[in-house]
VOTI-892711 format. One record per residue (C-alpha): y negated, z negated, x; residue in one letter. Coordinates in steps of 0.25 Angstrom, whole numbers, padded with zeros to 4 digits, always signed. Layout:
<sites>
YZXA;...
</sites>
This chain:
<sites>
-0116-0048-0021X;-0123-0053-0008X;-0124-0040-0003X;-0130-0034-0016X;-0139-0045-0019X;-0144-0048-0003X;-0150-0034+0000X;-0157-0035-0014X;-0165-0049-0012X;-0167-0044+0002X;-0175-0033-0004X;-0183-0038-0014X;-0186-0050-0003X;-0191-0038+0006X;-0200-0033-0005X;-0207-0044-0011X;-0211-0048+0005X;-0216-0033+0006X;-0224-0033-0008X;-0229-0047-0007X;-0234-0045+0008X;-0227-0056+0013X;-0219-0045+0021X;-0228-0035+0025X;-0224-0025+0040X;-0231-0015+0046X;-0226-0001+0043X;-0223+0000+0057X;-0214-0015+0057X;-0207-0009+0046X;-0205+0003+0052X;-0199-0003+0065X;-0191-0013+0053X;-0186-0001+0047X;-0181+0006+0058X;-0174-0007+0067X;-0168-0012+0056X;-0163+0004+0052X;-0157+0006+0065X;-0150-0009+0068X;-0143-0005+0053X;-0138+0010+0060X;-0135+0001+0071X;-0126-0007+0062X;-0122+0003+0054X;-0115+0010+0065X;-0108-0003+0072X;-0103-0008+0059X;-0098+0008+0055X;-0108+0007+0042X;-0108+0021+0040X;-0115+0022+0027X;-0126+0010+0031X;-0128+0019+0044X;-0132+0032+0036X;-0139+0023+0024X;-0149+0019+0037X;-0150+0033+0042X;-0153+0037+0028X;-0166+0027+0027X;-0170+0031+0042X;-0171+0045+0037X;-0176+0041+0023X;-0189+0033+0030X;-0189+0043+0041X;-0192+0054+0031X;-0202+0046+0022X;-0208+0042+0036X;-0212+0055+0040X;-0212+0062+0028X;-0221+0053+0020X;-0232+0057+0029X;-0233+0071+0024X;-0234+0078+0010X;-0230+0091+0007X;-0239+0104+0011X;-0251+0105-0001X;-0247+0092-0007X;-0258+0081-0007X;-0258+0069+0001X;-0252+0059-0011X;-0239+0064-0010X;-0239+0055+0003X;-0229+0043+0000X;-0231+0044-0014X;-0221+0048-0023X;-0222+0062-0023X;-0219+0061-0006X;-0207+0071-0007X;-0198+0061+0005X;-0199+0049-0003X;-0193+0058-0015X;-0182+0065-0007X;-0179+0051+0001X;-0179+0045-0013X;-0168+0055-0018X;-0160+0054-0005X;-0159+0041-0002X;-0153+0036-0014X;-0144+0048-0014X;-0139+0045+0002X;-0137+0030-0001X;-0127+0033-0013X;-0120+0043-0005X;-0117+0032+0005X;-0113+0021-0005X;-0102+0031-0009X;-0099+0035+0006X;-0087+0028+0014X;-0090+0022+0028X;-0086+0032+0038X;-0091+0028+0052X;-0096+0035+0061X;-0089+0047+0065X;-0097+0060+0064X;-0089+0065+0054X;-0094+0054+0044X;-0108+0054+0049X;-0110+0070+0048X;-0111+0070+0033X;-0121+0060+0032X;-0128+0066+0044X;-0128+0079+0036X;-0132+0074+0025X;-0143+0065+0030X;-0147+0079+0040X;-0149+0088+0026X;-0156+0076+0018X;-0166+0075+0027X;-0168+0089+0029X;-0170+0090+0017X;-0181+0078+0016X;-0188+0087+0027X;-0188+0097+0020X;-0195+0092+0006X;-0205+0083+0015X;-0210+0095+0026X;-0225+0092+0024X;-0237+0092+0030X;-0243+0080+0036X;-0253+0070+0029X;-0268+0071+0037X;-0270+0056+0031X;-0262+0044+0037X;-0248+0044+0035X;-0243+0035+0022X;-0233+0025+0031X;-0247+0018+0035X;-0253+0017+0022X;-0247+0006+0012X;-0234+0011+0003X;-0236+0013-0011X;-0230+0011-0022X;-0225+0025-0029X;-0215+0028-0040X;-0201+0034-0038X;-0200+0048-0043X;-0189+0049-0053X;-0180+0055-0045X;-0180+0045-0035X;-0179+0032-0043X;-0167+0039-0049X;-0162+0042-0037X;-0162+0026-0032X;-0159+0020-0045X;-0146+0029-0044X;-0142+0025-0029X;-0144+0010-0032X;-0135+0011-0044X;-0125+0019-0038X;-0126+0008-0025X;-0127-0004-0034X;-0113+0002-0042X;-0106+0005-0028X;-0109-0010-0024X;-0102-0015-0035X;-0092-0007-0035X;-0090-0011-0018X;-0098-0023-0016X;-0101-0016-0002X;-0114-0020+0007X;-0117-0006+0009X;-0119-0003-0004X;-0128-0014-0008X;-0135-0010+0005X;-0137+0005+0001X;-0141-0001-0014X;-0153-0009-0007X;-0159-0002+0003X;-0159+0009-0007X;-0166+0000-0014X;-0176-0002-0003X;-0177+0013+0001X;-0181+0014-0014X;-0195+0003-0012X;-0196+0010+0002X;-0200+0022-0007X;-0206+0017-0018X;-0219+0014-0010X;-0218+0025-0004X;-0208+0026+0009X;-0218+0024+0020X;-0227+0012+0024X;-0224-0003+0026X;-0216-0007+0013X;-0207+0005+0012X;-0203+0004+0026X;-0200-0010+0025X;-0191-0006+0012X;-0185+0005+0021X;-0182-0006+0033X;-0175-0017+0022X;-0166-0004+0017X;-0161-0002+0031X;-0160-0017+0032X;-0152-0018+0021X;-0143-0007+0023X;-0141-0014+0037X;-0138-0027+0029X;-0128-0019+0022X;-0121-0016+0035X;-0121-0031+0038X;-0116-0037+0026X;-0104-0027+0025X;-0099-0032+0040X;-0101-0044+0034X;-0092-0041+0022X;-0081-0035+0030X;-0080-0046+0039X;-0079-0058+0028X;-0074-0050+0016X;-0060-0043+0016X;-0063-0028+0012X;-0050-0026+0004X;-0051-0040-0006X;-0067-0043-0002X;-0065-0057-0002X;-0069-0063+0010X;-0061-0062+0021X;-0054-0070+0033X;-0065-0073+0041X;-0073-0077+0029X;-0061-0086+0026X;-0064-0092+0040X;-0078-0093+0038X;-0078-0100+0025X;-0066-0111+0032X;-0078-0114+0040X;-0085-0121+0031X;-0074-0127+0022X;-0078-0144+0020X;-0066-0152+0014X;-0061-0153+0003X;-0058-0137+0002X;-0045-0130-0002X;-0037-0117+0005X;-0028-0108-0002X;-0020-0097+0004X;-0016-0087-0005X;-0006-0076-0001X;-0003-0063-0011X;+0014-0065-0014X;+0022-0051-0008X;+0010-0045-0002X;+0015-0037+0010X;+0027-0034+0000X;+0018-0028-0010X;+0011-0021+0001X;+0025-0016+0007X;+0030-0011-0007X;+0017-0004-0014X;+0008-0002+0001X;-0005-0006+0005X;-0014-0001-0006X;-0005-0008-0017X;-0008-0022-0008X;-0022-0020-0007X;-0025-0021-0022X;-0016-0031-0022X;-0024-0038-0011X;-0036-0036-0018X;-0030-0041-0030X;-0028-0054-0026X;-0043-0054-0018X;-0048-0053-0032X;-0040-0064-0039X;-0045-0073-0026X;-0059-0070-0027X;-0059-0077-0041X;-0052-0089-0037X;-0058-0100-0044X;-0062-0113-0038X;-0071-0112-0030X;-0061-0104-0020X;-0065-0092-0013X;-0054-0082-0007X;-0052-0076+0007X;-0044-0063+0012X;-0038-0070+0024X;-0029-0058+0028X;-0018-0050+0021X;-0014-0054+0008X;-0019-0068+0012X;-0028-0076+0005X;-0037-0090+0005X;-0045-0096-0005X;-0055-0107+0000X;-0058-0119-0011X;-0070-0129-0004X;-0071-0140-0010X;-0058-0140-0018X;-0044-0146-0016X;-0029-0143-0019X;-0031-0149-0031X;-0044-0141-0036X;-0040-0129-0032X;-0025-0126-0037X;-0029-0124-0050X;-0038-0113-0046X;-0027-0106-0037X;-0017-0106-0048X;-0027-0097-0056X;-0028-0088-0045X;-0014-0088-0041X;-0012-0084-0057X;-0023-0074-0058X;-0016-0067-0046X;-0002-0068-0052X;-0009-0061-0064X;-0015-0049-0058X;-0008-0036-0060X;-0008-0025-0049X;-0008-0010-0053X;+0002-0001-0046X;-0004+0012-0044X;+0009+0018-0039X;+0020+0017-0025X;+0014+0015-0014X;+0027+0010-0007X;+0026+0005+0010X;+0040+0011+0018X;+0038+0000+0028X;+0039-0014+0024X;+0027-0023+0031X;+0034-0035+0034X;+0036-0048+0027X;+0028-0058+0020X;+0024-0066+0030X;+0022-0079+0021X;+0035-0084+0019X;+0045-0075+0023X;+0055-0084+0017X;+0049-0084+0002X;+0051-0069+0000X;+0066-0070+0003X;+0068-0080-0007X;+0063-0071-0019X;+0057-0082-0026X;+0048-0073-0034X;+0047-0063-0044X;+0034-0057-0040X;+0028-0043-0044X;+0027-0037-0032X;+0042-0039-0029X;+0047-0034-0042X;+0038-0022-0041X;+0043-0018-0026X;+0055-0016-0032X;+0054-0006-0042X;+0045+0007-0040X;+0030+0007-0042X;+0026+0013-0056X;+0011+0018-0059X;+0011+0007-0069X;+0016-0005-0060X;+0008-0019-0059X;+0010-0026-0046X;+0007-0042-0049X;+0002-0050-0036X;+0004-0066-0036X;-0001-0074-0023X;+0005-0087-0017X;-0007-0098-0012X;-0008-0111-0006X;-0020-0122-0005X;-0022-0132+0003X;-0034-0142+0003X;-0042-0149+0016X;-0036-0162+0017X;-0034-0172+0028X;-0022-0168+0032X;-0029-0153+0033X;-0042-0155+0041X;-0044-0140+0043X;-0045-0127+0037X;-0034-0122+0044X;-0027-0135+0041X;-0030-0130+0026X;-0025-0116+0025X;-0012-0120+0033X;-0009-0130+0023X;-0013-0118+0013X;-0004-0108+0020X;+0008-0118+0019X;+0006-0118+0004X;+0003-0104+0003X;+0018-0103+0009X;+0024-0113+0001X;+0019-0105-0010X;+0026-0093-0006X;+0039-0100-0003X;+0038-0105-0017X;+0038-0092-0024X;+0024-0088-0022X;+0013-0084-0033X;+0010-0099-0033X;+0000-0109-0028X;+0004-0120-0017X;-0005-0133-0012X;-0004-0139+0001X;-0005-0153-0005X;+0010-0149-0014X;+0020-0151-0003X;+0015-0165+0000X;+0013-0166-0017X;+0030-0162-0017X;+0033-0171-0007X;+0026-0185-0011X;+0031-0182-0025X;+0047-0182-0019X;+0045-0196-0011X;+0039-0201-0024X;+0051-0196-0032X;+0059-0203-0023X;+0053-0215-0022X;
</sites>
């Protein structure tokens, strides 16, 4: 939600400093603002392969362009008002196109940046703005042009309110529906595009509104890097690097599980890739409502860690057997074969356990019988927790002792939960019996 709340705060803190005189630039400074931080976002855009940023910041260069050059003529025989006001026929195509061009990008793929994928847009955008040409041709204004008088404040015709309220519900649905950066990016700067027109499209304030759309839209490019490289795309939690991160800053007491989903690779060998995706995913969303206080990390494959601060074995095993149970209770649809020809190897936790055929679990049942339209694949996990002790100084004195448990699990017939701390417990109970 940071990246649909931050854009929004960042705009309504932009426009109380504008209104209240606390921020007030030149036209010419926010000209310059506008077009520096426009460029560094195509600049972005194209490095980062943010096809649909790259055309959202060529759409507002040729929006402002147009209401630039435009908004300093009126139509021939039409009287001098219809400069900036709300009868300026750019401000009402811009009005309509705008909206209209951001929608189409939330519901485009990214493509990159081969001609092919850029010709349509280019057409599109080439016959847009002939057609903005067309509507505007106009005979100049013998007074001084409307950028270097104040903007004011005009009401939307109909057709143009409708048109953004549209395009910010479609973009605020689509964010919910992805919880992607660039669709809160599109959502806000559409948002600023809309006060940039609202008093009047030219002049200090709307450029400034027009220079925090393309800012924003740049943000957008930012925060999604930032998603891909601390966020696993297929679960969305976060992701081995942010695993790392968040060891960083671990104090003692804290706990480490290490969970690991029970006949993965078999699943994936027996029903394919797709199939072990949802299942995948699946567990992903059991993780992310651990309870606790734990948070849970994608550290590769179909491994997975969960990190408890300030907690110990003893606070958090009660919590893991919750998961571990609402995991074993999940049901996965099978939607038909999807069968692999080649096996993809072994397990490579435990090699021994699976020959021993200590458990019953679904997917092994199910491999052996065909796939019906009906059939429910169950998913069980195997995890292990170890606590920062003495003994265990560092983190990666912690996840090793976790590993360990996380194997003793398996070898003990998996879909269970193992501590550090119960070999030792096993142990001092025998030399006690035998005393």
């Amino acid at each position: 939600m940071k990246s649909l709340l931050t854009p929004g705060l960042c705009l309504l803190g932009v426009a109380a400093l504008l209104h209240t005189g606390l921020l007030a630039p030149s036209t010419t400074l926010a000209v310059y603002a506008f077009y520096g931080v426009a460029i560094a976002g195509l600049l972005l855009a194209w490095r980062f392969h943010s096809s649909r940023i790259f055309a959202a910041l060529m759409i507002l260069l040729l929006a402002q362009r147009a209401i630039s050059y435009f908004s300093g003529f009126v139509p021939a025989g039409a009287g001098h008002a219809a400069a900036g006001g709300p009868g300026n026929p750019v401000l009402a195509a811009v009005g309509i196109l705008l909206p209209l061009n951001f929608v189409l990008l939330s519901f485009e793929q990214e493509k990159g940046f081969a001609v092919s994928n850029l010709a349509p847009a280019g057409i599109l955008l080439f016959v847009e703005s002939v057609i903005v040409a067309v509507l505007c041709r106009a005979e100049p204004i013998a007074a001084a042009r409307a950028a270097h008088h104040p903007a004011l404040s005009a009401p939307f015709p109909f057709a143009t309110l409708l048109a953004f309220a549209a395009a910010a519900v479609v973009l605020l649905i689509r964010f919910f529906l992805f919880y992607k950066p660039a669709e809160s990016g599109l959502l806000w700067a559409l948002a600023a595009c809309s006060l940039a027109l609202r008093f009047g499209g030219i002049g200090r304030i709307p450029t400034a509104y027009f220079a925090l759309a393309a800012f924003i839209l740049t943000g957008a490019i930012v925060e999604t890097s930032y998603l891909l490289a601390y966020h696993d795309e297929l679960t969305t939690l976060p992701s081995r690097r942010a695993f790392h991160d968040a060891l960083l800053r671990l104090a003692p007491p804290y706990s480490i599980a290490m969970v690991d989903i029970d006949h993965f690779k078999r699943c994936n060998d027996t029903y394919g890739h797709d199939t072990g995706d949802q299942v995948l995913r699946l567990v992903a969303s059991r993780l992310a409502r651990v309870s606790g206080g734990g948070q849970a990390y994608r550290c590769g494959g179909e491994e997975f860690a969960i990190l408890f601060p300030g907690k110990t074995t003893a606070d958090v095993l009660e919590h893991l057997e919750k998961l571990r149970a609402d995991i074993e209770a999940s049901r996965l649809r099978l939607r038909g074969p999807d069968r692999r020809q080649e096996a993809r190897g072994p397990d490579r936790r435990n090699q021994r356990a699976r020959g021993r055929g200590q458990t019953g679990h679904a997917i092994r049942q199910l491999a052996k019988a065909p796939v019906s339209a009906s059939a429910e694949l169950s998913v069980t996990a195997s995890i292990g927790v170890a606590t920062s002790r003495n003994e265990n100084p560092s983190t990666e004195e912690v996840i090793k002792a976790a590993d360990k448990a996380l194997y003793r699990a398996k070898a003990g017939g998996r879909n269970r939960v193992e501590s550090s701390a119960a070999p030792r417990r096993r142990a001092r109970a025998k030399a006690e019996s035998i005393a």
